[in-house]
OpenMM code with the backbone's topology and positions (N, CA, C; nanometers):
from openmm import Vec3, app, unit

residues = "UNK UNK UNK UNK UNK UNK UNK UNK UNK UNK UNK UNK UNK UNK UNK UNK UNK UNK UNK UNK UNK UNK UNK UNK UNK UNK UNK UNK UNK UNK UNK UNK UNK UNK UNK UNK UNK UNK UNK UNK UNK UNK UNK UNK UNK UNK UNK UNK UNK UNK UNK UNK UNK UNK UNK UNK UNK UNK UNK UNK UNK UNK UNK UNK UNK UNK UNK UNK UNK UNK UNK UNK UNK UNK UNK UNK UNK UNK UNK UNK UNK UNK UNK UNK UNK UNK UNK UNK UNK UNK UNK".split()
positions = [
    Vec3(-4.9525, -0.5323, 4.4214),
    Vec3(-4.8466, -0.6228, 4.4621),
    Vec3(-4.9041, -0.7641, 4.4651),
    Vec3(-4.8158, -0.8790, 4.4115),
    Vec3(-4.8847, -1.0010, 4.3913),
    Vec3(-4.8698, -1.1063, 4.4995),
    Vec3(-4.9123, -1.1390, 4.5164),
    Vec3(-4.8701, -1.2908, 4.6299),
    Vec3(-4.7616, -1.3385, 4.6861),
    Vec3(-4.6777, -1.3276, 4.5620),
    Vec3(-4.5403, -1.3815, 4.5667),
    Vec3(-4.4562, -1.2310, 4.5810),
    Vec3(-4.4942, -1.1515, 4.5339),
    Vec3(-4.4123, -1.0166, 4.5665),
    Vec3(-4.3953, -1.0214, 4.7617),
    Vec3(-4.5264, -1.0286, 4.7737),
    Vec3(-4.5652, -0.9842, 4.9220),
    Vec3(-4.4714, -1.1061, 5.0335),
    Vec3(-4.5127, -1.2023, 4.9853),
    Vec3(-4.3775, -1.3326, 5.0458),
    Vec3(-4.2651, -1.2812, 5.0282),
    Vec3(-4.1859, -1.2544, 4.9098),
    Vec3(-4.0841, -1.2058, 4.9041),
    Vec3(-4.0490, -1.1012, 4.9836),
    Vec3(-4.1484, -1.0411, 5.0574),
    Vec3(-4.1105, -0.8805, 5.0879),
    Vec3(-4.1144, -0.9550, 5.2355),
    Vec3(-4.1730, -1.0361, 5.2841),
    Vec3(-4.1654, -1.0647, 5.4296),
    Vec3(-4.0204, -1.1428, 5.4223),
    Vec3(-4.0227, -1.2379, 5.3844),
    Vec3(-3.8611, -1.2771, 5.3479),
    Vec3(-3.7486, -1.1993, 5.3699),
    Vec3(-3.7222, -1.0948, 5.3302),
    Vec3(-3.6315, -0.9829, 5.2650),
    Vec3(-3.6611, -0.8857, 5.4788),
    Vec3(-3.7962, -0.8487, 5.4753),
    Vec3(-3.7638, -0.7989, 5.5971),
    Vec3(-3.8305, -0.8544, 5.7485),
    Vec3(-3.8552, -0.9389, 5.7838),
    Vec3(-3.8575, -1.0172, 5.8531),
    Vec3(-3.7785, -1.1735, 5.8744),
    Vec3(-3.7535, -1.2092, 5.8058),
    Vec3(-3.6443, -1.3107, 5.7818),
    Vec3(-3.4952, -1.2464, 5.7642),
    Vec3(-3.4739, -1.1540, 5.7047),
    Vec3(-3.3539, -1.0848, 5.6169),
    Vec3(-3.2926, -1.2094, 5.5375),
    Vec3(-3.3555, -1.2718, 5.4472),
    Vec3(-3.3105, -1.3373, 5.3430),
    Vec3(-3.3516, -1.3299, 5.1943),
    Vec3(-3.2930, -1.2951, 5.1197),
    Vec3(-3.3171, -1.2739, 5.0224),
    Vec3(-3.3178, -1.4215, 4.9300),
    Vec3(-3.4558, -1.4589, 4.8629),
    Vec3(-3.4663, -1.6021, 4.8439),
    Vec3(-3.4429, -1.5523, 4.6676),
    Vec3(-3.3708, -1.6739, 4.6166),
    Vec3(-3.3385, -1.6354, 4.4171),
    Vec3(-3.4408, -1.6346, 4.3213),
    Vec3(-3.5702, -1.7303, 4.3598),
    Vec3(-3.6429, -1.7144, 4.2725),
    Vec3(-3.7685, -1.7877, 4.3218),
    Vec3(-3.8768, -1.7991, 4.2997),
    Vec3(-4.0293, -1.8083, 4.3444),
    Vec3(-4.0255, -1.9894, 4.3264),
    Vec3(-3.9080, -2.0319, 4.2574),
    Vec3(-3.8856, -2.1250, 4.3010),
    Vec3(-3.7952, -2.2259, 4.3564),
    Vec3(-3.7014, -2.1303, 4.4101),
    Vec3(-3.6155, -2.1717, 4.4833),
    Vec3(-3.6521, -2.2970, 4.6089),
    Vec3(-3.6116, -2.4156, 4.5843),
    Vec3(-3.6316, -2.4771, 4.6828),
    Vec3(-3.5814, -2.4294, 4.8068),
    Vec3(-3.6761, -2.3685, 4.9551),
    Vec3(-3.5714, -2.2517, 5.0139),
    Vec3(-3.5230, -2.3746, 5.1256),
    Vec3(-3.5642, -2.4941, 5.1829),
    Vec3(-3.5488, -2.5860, 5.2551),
    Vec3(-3.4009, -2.6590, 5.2239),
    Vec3(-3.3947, -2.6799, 5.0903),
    Vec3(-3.2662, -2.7411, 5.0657),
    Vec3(-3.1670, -2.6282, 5.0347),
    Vec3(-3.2011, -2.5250, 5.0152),
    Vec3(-3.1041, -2.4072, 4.9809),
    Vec3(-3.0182, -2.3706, 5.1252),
    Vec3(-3.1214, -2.3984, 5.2411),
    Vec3(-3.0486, -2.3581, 5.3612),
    Vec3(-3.1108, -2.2754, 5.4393),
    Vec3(-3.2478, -2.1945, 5.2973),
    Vec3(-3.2663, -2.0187, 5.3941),
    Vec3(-3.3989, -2.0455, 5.4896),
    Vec3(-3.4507, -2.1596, 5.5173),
    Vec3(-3.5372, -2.1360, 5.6217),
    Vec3(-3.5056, -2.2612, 5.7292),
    Vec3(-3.4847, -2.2465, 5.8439),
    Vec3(-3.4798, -2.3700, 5.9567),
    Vec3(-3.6022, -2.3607, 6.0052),
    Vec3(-3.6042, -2.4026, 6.1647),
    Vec3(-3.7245, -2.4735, 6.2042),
    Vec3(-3.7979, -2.2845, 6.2594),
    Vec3(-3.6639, -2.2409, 6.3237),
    Vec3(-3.7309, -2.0881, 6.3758),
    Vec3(-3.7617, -2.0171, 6.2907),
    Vec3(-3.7032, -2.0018, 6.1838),
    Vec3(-3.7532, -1.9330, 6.0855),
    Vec3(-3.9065, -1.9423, 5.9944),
    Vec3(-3.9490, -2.0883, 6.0170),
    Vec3(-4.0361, -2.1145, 5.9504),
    Vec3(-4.1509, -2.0915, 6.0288),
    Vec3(-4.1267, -2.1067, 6.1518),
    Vec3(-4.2492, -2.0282, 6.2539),
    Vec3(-4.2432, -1.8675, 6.2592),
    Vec3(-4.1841, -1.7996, 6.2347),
    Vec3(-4.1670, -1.6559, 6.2070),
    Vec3(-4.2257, -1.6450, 6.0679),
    Vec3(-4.1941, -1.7170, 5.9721),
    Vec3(-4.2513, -1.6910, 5.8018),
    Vec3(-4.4140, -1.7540, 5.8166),
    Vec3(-4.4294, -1.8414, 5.9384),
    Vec3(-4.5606, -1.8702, 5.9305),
    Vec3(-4.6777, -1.7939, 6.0257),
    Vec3(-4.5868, -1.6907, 6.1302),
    Vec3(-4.6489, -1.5432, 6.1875),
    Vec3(-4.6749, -1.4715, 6.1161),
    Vec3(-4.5855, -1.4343, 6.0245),
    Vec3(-4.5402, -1.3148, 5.9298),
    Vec3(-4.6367, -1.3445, 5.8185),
    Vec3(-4.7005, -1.4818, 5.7909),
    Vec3(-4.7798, -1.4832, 5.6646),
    Vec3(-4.9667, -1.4335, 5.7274),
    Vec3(-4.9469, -1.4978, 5.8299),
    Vec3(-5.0808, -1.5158, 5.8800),
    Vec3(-5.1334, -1.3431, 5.8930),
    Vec3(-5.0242, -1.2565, 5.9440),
    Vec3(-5.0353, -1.1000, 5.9685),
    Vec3(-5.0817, -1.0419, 5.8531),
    Vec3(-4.9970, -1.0424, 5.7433),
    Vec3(-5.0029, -1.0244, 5.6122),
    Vec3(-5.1153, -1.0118, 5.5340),
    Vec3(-5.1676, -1.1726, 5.5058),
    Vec3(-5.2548, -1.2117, 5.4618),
    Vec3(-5.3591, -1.1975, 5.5418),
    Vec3(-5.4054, -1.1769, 5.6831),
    Vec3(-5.4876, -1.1947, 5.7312),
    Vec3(-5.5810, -1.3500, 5.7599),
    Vec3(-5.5234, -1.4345, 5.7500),
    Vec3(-5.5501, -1.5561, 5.7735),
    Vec3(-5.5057, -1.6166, 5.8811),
    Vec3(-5.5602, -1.7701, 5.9114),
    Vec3(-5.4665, -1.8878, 5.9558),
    Vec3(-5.4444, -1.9665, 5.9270),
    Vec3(-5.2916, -2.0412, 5.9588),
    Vec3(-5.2515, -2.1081, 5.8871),
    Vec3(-5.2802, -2.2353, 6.0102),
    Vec3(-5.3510, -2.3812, 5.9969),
    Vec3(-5.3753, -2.4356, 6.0384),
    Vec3(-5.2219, -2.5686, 6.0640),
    Vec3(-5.2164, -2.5916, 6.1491),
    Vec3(-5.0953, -2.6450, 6.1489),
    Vec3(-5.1356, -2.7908, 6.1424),
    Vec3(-5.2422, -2.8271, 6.2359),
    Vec3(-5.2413, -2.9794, 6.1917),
    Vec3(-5.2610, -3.0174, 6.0144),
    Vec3(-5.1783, -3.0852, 6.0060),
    Vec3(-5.2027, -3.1730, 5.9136),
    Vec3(-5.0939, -3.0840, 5.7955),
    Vec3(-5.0598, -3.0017, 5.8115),
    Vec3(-4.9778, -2.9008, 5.7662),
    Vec3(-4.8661, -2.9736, 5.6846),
    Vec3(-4.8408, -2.9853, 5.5724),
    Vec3(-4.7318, -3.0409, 5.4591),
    Vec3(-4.6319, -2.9402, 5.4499),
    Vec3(-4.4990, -2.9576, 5.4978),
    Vec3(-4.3888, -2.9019, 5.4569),
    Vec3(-4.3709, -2.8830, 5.3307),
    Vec3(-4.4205, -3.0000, 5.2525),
    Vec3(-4.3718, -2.9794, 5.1122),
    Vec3(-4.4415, -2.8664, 5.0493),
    Vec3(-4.5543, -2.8154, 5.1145),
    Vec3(-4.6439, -2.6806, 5.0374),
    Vec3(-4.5583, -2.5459, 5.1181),
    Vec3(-4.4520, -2.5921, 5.1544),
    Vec3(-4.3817, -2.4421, 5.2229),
    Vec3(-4.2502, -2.4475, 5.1435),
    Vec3(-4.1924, -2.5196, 5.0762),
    Vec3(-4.0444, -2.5201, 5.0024),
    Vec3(-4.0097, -2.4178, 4.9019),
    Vec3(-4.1375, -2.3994, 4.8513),
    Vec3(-4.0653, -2.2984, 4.7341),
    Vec3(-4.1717, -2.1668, 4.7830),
    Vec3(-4.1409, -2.0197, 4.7343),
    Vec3(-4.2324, -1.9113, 4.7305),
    Vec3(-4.3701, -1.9475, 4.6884),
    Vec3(-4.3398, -1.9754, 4.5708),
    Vec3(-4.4754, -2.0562, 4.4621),
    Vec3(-4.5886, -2.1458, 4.5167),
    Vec3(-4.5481, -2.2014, 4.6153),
    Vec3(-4.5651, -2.3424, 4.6736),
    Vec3(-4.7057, -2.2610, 4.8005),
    Vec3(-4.6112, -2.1425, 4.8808),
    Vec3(-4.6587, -2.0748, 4.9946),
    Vec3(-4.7859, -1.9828, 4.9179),
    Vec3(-4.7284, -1.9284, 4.8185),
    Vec3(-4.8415, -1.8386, 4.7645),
    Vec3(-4.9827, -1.9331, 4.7028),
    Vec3(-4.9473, -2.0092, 4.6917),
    Vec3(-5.0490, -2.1694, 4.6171),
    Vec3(-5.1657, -2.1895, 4.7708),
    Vec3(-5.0923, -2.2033, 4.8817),
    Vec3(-5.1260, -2.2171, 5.0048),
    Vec3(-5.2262, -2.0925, 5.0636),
    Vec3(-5.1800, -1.9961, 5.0361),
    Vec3(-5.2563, -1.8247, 5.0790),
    Vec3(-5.3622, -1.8481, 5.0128),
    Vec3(-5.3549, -1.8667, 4.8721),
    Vec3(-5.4663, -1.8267, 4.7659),
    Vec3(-5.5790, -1.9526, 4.8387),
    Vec3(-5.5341, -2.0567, 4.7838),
    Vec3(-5.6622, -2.2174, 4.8779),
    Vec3(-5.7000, -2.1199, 4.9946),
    Vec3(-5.6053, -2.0990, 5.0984),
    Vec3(-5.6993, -2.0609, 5.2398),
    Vec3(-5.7757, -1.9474, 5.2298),
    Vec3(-5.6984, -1.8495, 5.1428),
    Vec3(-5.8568, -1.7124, 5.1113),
    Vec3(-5.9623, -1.7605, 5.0553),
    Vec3(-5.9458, -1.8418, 4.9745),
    Vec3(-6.0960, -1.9009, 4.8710),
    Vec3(-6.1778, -1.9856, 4.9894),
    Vec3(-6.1060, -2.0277, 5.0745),
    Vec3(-6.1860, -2.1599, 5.2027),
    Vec3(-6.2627, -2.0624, 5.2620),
    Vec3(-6.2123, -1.9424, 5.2900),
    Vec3(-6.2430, -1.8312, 5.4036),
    Vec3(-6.3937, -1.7665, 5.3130),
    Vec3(-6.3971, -1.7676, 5.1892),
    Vec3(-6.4822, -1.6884, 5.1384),
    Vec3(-6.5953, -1.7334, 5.1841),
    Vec3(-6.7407, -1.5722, 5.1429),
    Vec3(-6.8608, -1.6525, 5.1780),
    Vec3(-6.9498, -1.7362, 5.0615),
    Vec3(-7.0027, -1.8242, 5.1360),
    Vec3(-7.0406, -1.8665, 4.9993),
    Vec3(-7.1115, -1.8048, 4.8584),
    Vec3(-7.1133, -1.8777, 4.7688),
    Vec3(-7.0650, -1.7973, 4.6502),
    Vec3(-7.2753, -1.8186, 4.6395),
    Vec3(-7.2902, -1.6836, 4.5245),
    Vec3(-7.4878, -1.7075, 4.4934),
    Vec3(-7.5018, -1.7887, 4.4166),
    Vec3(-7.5818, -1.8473, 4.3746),
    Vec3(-7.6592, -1.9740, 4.3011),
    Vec3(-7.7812, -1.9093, 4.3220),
    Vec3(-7.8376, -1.8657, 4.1049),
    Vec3(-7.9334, -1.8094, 4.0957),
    Vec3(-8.0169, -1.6793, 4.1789),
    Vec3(-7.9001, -1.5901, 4.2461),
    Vec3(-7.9644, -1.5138, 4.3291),
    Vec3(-7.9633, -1.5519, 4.4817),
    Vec3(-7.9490, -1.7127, 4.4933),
    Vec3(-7.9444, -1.7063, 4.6544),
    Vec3(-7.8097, -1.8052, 4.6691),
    Vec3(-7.7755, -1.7462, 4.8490),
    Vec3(-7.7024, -1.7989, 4.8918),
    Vec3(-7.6685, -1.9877, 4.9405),
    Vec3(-7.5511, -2.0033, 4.8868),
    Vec3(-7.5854, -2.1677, 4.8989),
    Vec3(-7.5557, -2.1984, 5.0376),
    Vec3(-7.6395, -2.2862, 5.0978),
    Vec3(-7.6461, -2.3021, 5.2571),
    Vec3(-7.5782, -2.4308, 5.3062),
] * unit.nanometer
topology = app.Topology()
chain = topology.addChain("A")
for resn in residues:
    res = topology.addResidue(resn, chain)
    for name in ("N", "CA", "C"):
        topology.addAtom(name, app.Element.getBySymbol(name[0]), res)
């Protein structure tokens, strides 16, 4: 299941909204308000196993599916450990 499947699926049952397409602007469409977007931003953090850091936090990276899944992928890669160089770990 892909990124955007898995958004979609919290959408659909935790929200109960069914969003049209991965890029549906969902802000101007109507389907997320202010409560909702703190529930889609519980519901991601569970999911994914992450956090979503709120300061400094851009609405505009929450408007479309595409946008949120863009957001998951950056914070798993931040979370990783660092990557080897020649055999050792970079410090």
């Amino acid at each position: 299941m892909t990124t955007i499947d898995r958004i979609d699926r919290i959408f659909r049952e935790a929200l109960n909204v069914e969003v049209p397409s991965s890029t549906t602007d969902i802000i101007d469409a109507g389907l997320l308000d202010s409560l909702a977007l703190v529930t889609l931003l519980f519901e991601v953090e569970q999911e994914f196993d992450l956090t979503i850091p709120l300061d400094g936090l851009d609405i505009e990276g929450l408007r479309t599916v595409e946008r949120i899944a863009a957001l998951i992928e950056r914070l798993a890669l931040e979370r990783e450990p660092p990557a080897a160089v020649d055999g050792r770990l970079r410090t």
